[in-house]
VODREN-946686 format. One record per atom (N, C-alpha, C): residue in one letter; x, z negated, y negated. Coordinates in steps of 0.05 Angstrom, whole numbers, plus 5000, padded with zeros to 4 digits. Layout:
# residues N
AXZY/...
This chain:
# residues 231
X875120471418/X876620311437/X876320431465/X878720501485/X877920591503/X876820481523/X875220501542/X872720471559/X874720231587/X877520251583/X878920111604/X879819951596/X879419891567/X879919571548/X878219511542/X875819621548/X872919381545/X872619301578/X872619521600/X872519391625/X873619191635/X876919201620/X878219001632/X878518661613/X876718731586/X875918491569/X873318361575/X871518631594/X868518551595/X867818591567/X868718651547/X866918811524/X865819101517/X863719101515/X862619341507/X863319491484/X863419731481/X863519881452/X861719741435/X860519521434/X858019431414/X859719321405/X860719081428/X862518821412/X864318981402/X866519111414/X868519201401/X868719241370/X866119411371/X865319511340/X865519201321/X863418961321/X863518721317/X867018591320/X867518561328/X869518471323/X872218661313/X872118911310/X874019071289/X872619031260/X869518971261/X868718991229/X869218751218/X869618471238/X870418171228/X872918181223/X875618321247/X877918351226/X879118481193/X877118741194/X876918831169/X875718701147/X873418641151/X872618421135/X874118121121/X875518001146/X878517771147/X881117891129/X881518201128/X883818331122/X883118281088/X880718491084/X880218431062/X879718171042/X878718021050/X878017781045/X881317611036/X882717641053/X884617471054/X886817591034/X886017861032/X888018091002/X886817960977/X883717950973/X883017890946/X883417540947/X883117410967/X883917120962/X887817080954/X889217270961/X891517170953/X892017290922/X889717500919/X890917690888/X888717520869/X887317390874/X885017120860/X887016900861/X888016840891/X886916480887/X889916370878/X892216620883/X894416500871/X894616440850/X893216640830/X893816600802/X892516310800/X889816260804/X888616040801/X889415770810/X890915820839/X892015560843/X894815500821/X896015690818/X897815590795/X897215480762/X894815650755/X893015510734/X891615220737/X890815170763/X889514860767/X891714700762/X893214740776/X896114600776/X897414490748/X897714740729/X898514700705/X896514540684/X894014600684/X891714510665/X891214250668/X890714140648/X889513800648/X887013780632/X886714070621/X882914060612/X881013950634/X878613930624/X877113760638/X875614040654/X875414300636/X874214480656/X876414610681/X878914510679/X880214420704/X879414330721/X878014110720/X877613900735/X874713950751/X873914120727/X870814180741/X870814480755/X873314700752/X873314770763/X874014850794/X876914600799/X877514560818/X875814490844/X872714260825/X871314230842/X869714340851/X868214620835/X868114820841/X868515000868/X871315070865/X873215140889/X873015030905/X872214720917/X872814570937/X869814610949/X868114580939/X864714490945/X864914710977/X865714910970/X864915081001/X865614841031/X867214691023/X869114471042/X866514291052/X864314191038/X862613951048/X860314111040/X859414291029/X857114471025/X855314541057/X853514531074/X853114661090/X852615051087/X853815201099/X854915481100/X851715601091/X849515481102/X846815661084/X846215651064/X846815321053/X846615251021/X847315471004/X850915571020/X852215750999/X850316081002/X850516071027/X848816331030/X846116291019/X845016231017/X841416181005/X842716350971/X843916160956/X844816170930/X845816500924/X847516550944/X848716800935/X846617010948/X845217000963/X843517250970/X841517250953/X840316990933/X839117050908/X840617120883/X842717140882/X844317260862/X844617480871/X844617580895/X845717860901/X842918040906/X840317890907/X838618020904/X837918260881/X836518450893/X836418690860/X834218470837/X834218320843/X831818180824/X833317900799/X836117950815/X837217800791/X839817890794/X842117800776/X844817890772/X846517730788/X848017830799/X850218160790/X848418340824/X846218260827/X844418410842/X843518540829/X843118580809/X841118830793/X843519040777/X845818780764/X848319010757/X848719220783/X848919100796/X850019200814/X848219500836/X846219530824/X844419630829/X843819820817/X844719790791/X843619950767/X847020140766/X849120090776/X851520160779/X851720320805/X850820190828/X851520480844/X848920590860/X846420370853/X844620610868/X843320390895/X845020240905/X844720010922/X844619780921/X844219620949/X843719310946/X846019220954/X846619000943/X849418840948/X847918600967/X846618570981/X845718440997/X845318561019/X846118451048/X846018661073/X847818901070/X849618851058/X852419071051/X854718921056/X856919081065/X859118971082/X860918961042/X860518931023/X860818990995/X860318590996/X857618581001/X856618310992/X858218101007/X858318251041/X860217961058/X863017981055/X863518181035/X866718111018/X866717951003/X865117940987/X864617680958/X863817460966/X861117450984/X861717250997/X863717041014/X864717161038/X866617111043/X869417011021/X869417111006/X871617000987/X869916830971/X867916690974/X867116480959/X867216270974/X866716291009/X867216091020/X869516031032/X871416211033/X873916161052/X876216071015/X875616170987/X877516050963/X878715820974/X877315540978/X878915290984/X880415240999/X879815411021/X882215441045/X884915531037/X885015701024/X886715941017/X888315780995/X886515620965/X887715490940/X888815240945/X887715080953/X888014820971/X891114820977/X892514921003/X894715041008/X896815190984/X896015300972/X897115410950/X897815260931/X896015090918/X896514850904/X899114680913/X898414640945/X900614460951/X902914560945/X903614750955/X906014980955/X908114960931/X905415060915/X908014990887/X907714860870/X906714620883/X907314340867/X909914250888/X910214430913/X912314240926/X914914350920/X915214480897/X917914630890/X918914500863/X921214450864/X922214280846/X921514280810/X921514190803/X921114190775/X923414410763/X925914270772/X928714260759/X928914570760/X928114690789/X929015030793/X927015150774/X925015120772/X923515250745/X923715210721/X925114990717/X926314990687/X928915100680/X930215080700/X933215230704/X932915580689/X930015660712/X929315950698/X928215950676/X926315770675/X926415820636/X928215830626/X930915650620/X933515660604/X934615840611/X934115920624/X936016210630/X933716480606/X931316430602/X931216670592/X928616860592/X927916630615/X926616800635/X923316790632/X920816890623/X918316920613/X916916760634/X914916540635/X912716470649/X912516710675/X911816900667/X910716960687/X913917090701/X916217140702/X917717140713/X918617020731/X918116760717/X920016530737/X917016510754/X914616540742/X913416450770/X913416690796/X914216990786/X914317130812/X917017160823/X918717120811/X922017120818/X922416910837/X921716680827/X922916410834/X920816200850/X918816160832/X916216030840/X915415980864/X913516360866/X912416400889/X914516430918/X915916580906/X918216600935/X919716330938/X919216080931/X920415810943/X918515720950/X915715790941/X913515670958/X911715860982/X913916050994/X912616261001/X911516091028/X912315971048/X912015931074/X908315751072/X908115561043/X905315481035/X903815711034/X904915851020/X902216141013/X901716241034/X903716311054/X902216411082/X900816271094/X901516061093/X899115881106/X897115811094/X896715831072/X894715871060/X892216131059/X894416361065/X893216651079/X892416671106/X893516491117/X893216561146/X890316341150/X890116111142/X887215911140/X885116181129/X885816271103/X883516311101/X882216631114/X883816771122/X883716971141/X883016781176/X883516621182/X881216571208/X879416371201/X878916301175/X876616121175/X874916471168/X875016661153/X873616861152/X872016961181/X874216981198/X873616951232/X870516811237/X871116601235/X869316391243/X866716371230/X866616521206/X863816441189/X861416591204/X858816491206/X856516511215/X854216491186/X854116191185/X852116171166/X851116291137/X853716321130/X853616491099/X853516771102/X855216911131/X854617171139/X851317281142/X850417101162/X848217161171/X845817131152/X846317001127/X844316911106/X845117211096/X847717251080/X847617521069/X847217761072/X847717831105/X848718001108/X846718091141/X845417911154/X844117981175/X845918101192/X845018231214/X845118291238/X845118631239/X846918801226/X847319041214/X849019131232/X849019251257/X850819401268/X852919591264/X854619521259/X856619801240/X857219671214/X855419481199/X855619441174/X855919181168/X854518881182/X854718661170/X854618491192/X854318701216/X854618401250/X857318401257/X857918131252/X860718131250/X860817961290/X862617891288/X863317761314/X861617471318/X862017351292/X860217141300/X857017131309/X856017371294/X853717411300/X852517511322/X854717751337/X854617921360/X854517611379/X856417401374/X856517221396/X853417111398/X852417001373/X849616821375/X848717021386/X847117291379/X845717541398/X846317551421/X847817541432/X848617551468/X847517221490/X847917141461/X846816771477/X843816781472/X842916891446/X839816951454/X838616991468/X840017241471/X839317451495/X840017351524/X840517171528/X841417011558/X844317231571/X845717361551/X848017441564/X850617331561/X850517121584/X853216861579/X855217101587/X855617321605/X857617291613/X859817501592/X858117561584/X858117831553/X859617551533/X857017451527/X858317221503/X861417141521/X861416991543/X863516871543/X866217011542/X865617261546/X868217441545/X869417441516/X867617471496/X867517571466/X867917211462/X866916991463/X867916711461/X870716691457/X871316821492/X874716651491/X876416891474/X876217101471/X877317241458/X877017111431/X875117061412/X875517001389/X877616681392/X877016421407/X877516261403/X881516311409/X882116481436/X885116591436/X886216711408/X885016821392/X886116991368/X885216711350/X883116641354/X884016391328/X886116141334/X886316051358/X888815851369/X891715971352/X892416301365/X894116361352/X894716311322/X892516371300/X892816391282/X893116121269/X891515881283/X892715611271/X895515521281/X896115581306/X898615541307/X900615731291/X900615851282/X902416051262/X902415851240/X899315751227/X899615511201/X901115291217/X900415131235/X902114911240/X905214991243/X905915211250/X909115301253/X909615371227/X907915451208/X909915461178/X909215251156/X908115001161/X907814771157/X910514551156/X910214651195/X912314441200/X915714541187/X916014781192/X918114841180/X918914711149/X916014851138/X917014741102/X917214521102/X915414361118/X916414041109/X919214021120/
């Protein structure tokens, strides 16, 4: 980043770094939540088994869970001392804990409800009649759901992408459990912010503050503008 867009943001090449690895991190996150959570929100939707029911709740728990709970759990799973910490170990040589690898999986464990939630709604809010229309015509399950389906409930799925890409933004607790304070590798923005307030540097934090809270305003108002439209 050049040296006259951190002067004139008041950010340093540190933050900078921190907050390009939180959008990458949000990019990714929000790719494997739409190539996961679509399929799944359309399976909740359809299923009336009872491991439906338990898995939906599942999906939801990140919503009233406090963010360490989840992080405690998964940095002992991701530990080399139990699985898919030890698979995962025995596969490439490293730890999936304190790896920008682990605050992918993570992250997509706590931002799923944001992302399915929305998705659910989406296409349950598309008519019955137009998806049966494409069956009689011919047309295979999974057809009518990418032909017809998803593209009538497209303006839900973005907003369902766009939630869970800035709640990724915002995470602290499950980051900082998994993934610590890794410069280059797992200090994401939220964390660079708590470090600067430790460190008694308000005027550092507050620069890197309003910057995140401007890029997240935007991004909920993008959900409330394709909300209000679909309804």
């Amino acid at each position: 980043m050049p040296d006259t867009a951190s002067s004139f943001l008041g950010l340093p090449p540190a933050l900078w770094q921190s907050l390009w690895l939180t959008l990458r991190l949000a990019t990714i996150t929000t790719l494997v939540l739409g190539v996961v959570g679509l399929p799944l929100a359309q399976w909740l939707n359809a299923t009336r088994s009872r491991v439906g029911t338990v898995l939906e709740t599942l999906v939801a728990l990140p919503i009233v869970l406090p963010p360490t709970v989840i992080g405690f759990y998964l940095l002992v799973a991701f530990s080399p001392n139990h699985a898919p910490g030890s698979w995962w170990r025995d596969v490439t040589g490293g730890s999936l804990a304190f790896s920008f690898t682990g605050l992918v999986i993570a992250s997509v464990f706590y931002s799923l409800p944001f992302a399915v939630q929305p998705f659910q709604a989406a296409l349950r809010a598309v008519p019955r009649e137009l998806l049966d229309a494409g069956t009689a015509l011919g047309a295979t399950p999974a057809r009518v759901f990418i032909r017809l389906h998803a593209p009538l409930a497209w303006r839900g799925i973005a907003a369902g992408l766009t939630l869970g890409f800035a709640h990724t933004l915002g995470e602290f607790g499950v980051v900082l459990m998994i993934g610590g304070s890794i410069p280059g590798v797992t200090k994401v923005a939220s964390i660079a912010l708590y470090d600067d307030v430790q460190a008694l540097a308000y005027p550092q934090a507050h620069a890197f503050a309003a910057t995140l809270l401007v890029l997240s305003f935007f991004l909920l108002l993008a959900v409330t503008l394709l909300q209000r439209r679909r309804t």
